[in-house]
N, C-alpha and C positions, 0 to 999 in steps of 0.2 A: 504493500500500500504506500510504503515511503516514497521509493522508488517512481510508483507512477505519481504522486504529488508534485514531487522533485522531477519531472519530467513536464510535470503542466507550468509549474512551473517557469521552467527553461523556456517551454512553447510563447507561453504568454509575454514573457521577459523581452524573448527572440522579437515575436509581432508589435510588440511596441516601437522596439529601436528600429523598425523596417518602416511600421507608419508614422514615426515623428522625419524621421530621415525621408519620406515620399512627399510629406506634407512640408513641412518648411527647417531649416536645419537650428539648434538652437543657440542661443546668443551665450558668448566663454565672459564670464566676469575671472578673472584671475589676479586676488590680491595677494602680495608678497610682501611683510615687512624687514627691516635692518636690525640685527644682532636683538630681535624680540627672542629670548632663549624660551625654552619650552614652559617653564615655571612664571612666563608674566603673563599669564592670565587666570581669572578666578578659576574658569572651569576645571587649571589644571593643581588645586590648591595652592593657591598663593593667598591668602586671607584679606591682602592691604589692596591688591591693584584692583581696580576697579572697570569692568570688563562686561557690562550689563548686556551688551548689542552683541560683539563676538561670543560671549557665555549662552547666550538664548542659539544664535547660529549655531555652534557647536550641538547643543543637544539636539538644533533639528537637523542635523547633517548627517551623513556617513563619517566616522572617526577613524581614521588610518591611524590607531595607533604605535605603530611602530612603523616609523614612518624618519628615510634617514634625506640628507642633503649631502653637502663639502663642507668642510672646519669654516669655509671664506667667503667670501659674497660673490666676486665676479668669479670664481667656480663653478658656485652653485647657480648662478643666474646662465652660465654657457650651457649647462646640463639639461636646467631646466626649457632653455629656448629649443632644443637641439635632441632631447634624447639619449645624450653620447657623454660620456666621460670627458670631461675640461679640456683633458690633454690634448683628446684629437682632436679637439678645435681651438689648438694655440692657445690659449687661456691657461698659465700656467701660473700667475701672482696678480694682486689686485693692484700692484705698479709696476713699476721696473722696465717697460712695455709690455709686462705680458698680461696685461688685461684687454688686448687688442683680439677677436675672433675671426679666422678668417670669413671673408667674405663670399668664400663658396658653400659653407656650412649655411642648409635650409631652416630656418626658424618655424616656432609654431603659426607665426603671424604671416610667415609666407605662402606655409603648408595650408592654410585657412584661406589667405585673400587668393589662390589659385583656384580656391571651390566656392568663389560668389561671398566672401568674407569683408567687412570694411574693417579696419584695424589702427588701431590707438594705445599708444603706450604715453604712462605720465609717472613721473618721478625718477628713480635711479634705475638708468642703463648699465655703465662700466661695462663693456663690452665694445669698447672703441668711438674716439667723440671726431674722430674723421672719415671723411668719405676713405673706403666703400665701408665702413666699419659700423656710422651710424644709425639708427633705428629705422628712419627713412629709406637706408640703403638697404635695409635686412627686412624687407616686407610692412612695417607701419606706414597707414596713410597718413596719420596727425601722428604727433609726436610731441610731450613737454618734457624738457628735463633738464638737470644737472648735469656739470664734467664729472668725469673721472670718478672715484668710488665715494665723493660724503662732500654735501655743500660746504664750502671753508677751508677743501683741502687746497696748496698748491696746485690741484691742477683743474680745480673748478674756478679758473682765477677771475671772474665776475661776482665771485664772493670772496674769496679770498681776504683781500684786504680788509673787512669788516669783520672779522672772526669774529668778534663778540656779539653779533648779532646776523649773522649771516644764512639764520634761518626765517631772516623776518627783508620784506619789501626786497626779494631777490629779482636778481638779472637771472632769467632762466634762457633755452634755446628752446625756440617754439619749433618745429622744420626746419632745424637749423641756423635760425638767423636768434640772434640776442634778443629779449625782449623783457623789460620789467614790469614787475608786478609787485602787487599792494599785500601786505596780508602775512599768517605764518604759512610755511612749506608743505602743509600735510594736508592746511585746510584750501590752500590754492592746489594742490594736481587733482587734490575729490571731486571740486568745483567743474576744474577743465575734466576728468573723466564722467562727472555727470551730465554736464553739456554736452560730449561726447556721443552719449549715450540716445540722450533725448534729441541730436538731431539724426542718428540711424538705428532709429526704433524701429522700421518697417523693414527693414531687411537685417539678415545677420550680421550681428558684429561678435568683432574680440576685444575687448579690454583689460589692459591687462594696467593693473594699478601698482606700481612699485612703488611705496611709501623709502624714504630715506631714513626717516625715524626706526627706533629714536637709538640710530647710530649718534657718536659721538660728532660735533658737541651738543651737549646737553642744554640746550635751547627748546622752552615751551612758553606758551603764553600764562601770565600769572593765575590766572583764573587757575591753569588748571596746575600748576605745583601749591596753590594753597591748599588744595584736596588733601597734598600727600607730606607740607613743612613739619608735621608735629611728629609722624606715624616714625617708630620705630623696628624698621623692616627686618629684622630678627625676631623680634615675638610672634605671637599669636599662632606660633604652628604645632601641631598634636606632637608629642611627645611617642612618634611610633617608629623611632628607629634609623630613620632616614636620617644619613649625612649632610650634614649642614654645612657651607664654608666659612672661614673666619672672613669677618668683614671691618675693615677699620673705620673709622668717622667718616672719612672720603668716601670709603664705599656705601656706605649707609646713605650719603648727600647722593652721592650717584643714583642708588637704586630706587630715592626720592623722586629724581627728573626723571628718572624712565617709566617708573607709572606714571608720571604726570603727562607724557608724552603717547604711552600704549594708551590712557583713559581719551586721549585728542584724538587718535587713529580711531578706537572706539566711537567714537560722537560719527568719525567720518564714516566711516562703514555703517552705520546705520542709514546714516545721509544719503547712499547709495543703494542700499536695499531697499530705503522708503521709495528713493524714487522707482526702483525697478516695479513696487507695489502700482506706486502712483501709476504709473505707463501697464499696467496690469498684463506686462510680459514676465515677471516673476516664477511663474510655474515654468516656462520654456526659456528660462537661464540658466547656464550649467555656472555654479560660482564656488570660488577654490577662497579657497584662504589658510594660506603656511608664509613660513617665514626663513631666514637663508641661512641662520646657524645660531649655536649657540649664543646667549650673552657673553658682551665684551668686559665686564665686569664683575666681579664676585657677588651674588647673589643668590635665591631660592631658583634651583633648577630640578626640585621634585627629587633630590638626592643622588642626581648622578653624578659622576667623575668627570673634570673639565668644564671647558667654557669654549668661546669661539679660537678657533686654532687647533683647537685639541682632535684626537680621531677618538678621542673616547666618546661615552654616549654623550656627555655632555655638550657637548662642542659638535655632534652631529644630528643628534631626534630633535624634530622638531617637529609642533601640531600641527597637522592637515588637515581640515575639514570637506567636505563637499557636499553641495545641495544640489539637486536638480529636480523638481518632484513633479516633473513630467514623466519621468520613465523611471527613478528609484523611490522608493520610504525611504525616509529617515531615522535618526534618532538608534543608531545603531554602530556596532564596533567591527570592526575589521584590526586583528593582531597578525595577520601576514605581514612579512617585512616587505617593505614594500621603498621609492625613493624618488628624486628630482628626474631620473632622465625614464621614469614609466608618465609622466604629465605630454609629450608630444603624443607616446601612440594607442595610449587612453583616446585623444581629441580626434585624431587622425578617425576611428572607431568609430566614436561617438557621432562625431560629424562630418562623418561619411568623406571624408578629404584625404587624399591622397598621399603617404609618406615616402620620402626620398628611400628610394631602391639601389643607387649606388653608390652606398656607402653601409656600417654597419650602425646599428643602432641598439644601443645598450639594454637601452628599456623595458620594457614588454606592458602591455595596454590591461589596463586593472579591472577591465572590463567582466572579464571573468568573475574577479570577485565584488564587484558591484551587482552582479545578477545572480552570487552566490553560489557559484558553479565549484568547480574540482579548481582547486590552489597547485597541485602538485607541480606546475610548470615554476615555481616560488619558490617552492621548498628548499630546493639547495643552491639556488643560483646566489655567484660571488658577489658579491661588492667590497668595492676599491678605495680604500680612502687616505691620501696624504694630508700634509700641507709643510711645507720649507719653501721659502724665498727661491723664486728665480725656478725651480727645476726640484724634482724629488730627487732627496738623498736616502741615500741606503743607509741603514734603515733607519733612518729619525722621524719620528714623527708619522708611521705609519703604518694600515690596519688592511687584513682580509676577513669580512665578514660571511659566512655560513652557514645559515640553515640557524641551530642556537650557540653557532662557537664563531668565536672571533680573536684571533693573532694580530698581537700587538708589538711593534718594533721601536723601540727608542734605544738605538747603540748602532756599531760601527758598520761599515759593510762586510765586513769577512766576521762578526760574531758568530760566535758558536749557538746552535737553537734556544741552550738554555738561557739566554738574555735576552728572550722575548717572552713575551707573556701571552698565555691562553685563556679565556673565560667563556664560562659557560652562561651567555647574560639571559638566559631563558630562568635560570638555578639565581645566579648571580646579578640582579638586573643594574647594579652598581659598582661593577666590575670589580670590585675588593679580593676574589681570591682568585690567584694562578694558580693556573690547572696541569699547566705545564710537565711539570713534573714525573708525573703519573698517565702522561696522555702524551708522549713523544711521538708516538707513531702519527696519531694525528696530529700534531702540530709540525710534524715532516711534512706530512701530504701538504697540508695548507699552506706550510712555507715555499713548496716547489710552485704550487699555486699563484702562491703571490709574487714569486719571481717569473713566470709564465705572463703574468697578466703585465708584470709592471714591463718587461719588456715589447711585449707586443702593444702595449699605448705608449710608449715612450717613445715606439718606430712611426709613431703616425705622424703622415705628410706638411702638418700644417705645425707641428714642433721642430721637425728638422727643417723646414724649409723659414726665409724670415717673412713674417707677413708687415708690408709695406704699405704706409701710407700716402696718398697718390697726393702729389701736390699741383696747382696749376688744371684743374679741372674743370669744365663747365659745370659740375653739381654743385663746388663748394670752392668758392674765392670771394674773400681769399679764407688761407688756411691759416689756425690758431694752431701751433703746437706748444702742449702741453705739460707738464713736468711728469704725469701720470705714465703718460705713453715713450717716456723717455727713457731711454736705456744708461747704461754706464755706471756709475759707483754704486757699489752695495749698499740700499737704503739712503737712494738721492730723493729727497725729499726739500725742506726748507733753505740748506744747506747750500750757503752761497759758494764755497772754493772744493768744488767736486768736478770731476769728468761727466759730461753728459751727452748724449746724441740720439739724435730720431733715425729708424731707419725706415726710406722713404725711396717712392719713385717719381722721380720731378719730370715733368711734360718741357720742352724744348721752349723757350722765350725768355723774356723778359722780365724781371720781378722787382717791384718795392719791398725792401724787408725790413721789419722794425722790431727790437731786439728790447724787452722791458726785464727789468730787473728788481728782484727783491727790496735790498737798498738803495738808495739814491748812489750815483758812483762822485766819491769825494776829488778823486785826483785823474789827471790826466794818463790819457793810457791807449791803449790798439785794442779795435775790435777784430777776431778773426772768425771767417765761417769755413769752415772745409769742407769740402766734398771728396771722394776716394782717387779725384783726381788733377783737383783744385785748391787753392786755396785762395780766396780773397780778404783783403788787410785794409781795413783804415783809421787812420788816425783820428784819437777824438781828447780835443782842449775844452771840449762846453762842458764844462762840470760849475755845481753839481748836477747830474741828472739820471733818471733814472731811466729812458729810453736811451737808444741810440738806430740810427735810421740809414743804410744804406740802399741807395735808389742807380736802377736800370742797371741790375744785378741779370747777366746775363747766363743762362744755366742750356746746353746741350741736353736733349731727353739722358736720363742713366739713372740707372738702384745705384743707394749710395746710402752710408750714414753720414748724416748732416750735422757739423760737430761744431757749434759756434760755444765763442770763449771772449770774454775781455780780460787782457793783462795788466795791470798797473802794480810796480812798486814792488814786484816780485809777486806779488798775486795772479792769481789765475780763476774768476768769477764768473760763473754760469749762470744764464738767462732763467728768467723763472718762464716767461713764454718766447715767441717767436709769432710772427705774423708776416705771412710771405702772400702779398698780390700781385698774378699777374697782370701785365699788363696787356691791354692790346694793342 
């Protein structure tokens, strides 16, 4: 009798997804928040933050709970556009340049606006802020957003200079061009993704809302840190066991602004869903809402081990919700492990669109277990998790997860097995005991595993080869280069007297190029820009200043790294941007 229930089941399941797919395809809301760790929301017992709007979604959702990402954001954000492991899509650090994807990896917003999709992204890309890199180039029709990986950083440098408020009246890029706006940062992308929304209500859209909150810095509007000024974010939690982190004064202040921040994301997602009600397309919206890794700070992460960076659970589970209640119930759990790069061929499934065939794709479509079907294709499949600067190291910093075991590496490349660690997080959901020991043979198998897997993505095309940003192009001139997307000194960042260079493919002409700087430059000195086969020099006496401007800089088509520098006085001082237009 089971049997045929769970068969009619299936049938009935089956006919639905055939007649919503005949009849009209349904609209992707996809919200993603920044270092929101698994523990800042009430539903997931956290006592203090205050989460009324996402806590109500959650219980009428399907709950992935075990549910993993990357330790990093522009990681986890290439995964999730893509399907695919970071690596083979060039995404290999959230600076350094390797937060740059290449621009032949299919996104979900392309794999959508090829099947009758219109498509909008608003908030944090990091996935490359030059053509062919940017969101526009990668399938969105509208687009709002920030540089580089967090408004404020060096290379979102239209905020930059205001750090102390640089989540308030920002210069954002609308389709590419500069544009400011009034307002804080979470509650301007809701606005532009609810306008979004409300002008292609009649046909399908994707939306995908990447909130930048409440990544660091810790900028909210007062209304809502007076919620959380008094609240001492260490009490209030049951006494059942769960490891807690030490948190100093700092971190207590921190984990102040960040519920004041998840409760602001909160207000906006409701804002969003009311209006989905309002436009009474709500039951034929498929709407996600997870977030891209753990907290960046010591707080309540529900007892796990780590934080953002880590391969432990902390630093990789994070909540996944989903509603569609066209074609699923809600209000139910799913404990299959499940992860960022199964969200392309979930959609692909779901709305009937088409996914790239060549190339490989990590993921596998969750469909199944949304209809409640056989998991066994789950069961034992690996997941890959690093995170080190620049490129994975052997072995620091990283993890093979399967089935309920997972191998953990933090020591040399030639260590012997036993200096890795084994957990059973099914038995162990806090990873506290190695298993190691007692389980050699399995943690052989897994280590060959993981040296199988880490070589075969570490040979993918878009790692060894460099991806280049095209300078001199009719899509984007002129072009802002960035600190983010800059390569050269380990952890170039703020850091005026560093080695730095873009590497780029410049189009054959003419160019103005304007060279701004951190600090204002006090003494007189030479600016040089190289190319792989050039160098241009000139002399600059206008001090103090903080530009310097070389004009009818003439450049032959060539790939090159583009290495500009000013010298004064024995220093050697690296541009915070670069601004190259050509001319006609």
């Amino acid at each position: 009798m089971k049997t045929i229930l769970a068969l009619s089941a299936f049938t009935i399941a089956a006919s639905m997804l055939s007649s919503a797919q005949k009849t009209r395809q349904p609209n992707v809301v996809l919200i993603i928040t920044d270092d929101q760790g698994y523990g800042d929301l009430g539903y997931t017992g956290n006592p203090h933050v205050k989460t009324p709007v996402l806590d109500n979604f959650a219980r009428e959702s399907i709950r992935f709970n075990q549910f993993y990402v990357s330790p990093v954001c522009a990681p986890t954000r290439a995964s999730l556009m893509t399907g695919r492991f970071s690596l083979r899509t060039g995404v290999r650090d959230t600076y350094n340049g390797g937060a740059i994807m290449a621009p032949e990896e299919v996104t979900i917003a392309e794999m959508l606006k090829n099947t009758g999709y219109t498509t909008g992204a608003f908030g944090k890309w990091h996935l490359g802020d030059n053509y062919p890199s940017r969101p526009n180039d990668q399938g969105f029709d509208e687009s709002l957003i920030h540089l580089s990986g967090g408004m404020g950083q060096p290379g979102d440098f239209t905020t930059f200079f205001k750090r102390d408020s640089s989540y308030f009246d920002p210069v954002l890029w609308y389709n590419g061009e500069q544009k400011g706006y009034k307002g804080y940062c979470s509650d301007i992308f809701t606005s532009e993704a609810v306008a979004f929304i409300e002008k292609n209500q009649e046909e399908p859209f994707f939306c995908y809302l990447a909130f930048n909150a409440p990544h660091t810095p810790l900028q909210v509007p007062e209304e809502y840190y007076n919620l959380y000024k008094n609240i001492d974010p260490t009490s209030g939690f049951p006494n059942d066991g769960k490891p807690f982190p030490q948190m100093s004064e700092k971190d207590k202040e921190d984990a102040r602004k960040v519920y004041a921040m998840v409760t602001n994301i909160d207000d906006n997602v409701g804002k969003l869903l009311n209006k989905l009600e309002e436009l009474k397309i709500a039951d034929n919206t498929l709407v996600i809402f997870m977030t891209d890794n753990g907290p960046q700070q010591p707080r309540y992460v529900a007892g796990m081990r780590g934080r953002k960076g880590s391969v432990y659970r902390g630093g990789v589970r994070v909540p996944f919700f989903l509603k569609f209640p066209a074609l699923f119930h809600g209000n139910r759990d799913i404990e299959t492990t499940t992860a960022h790069i199964d969200i392309l061929p979930t959609l692909a499934e779901i709305c009937n669109a088409k996914m790239p065939i060549d190339r490989k794709i990590d993921g596998k479509s969750l469909l199944p277990l949304l209809k409640e079907e056989n998991i066994a294709d789950f069961d034992n499949r690996p997941l890959f998790f690093y995170w080190t600067r620049r490129l994975p190291e052997l072995y620091q910093n990283i993890a093979l997860q399967k089935g309920p075991y997972k191998l953990v590496g933090h020591t040399n490349f030639d260590a012997p097995l036993e200096n890795f660690e084994l957990f059973n997080i099914q038995k162990d959901e806090f990873e506290l005991k190695n298993i190691l020991p007692e389980n050699k043979k399995l943690a052989s198998e897994m280590k060959t595993e993981l040296d199988q897997m880490i070589q075969e993505i570490s040979n993918s095309p878009h790692l060894q080869n460099s991806l280049r940003i095209v300078i001199g192009s009719e899509h984007e001139n002129p072009v802002y280069l960035n600190r983010n997307d800059a390569g050269g000194s380990r952890g170039i960042w703020t850091q005026e007297e560093v080695f730095g260079f873009w590497k780029v493919k410049i189009q054959e002409g003419k160019y103005n190029i304007r060279f701004k700087f951190i600090q204002p430059l006090e003494s007189e000195g030479t600016m040089f820009l190289e190319t792989n086969s050039l160098i241009f020099r000139q002399e600059n006496k206008n001090t103090p200043a903080d530009e310097i401007e070389m004009k009818d800089v003439y450049f032959s088509e060539m790939e090159c790294d583009l290495i500009p520098f000013y010298t004064t006085q024995g220093r050697t001082v690296f541009p915070l941007w670069v601004e190259l237009e050509k001319l006609e």
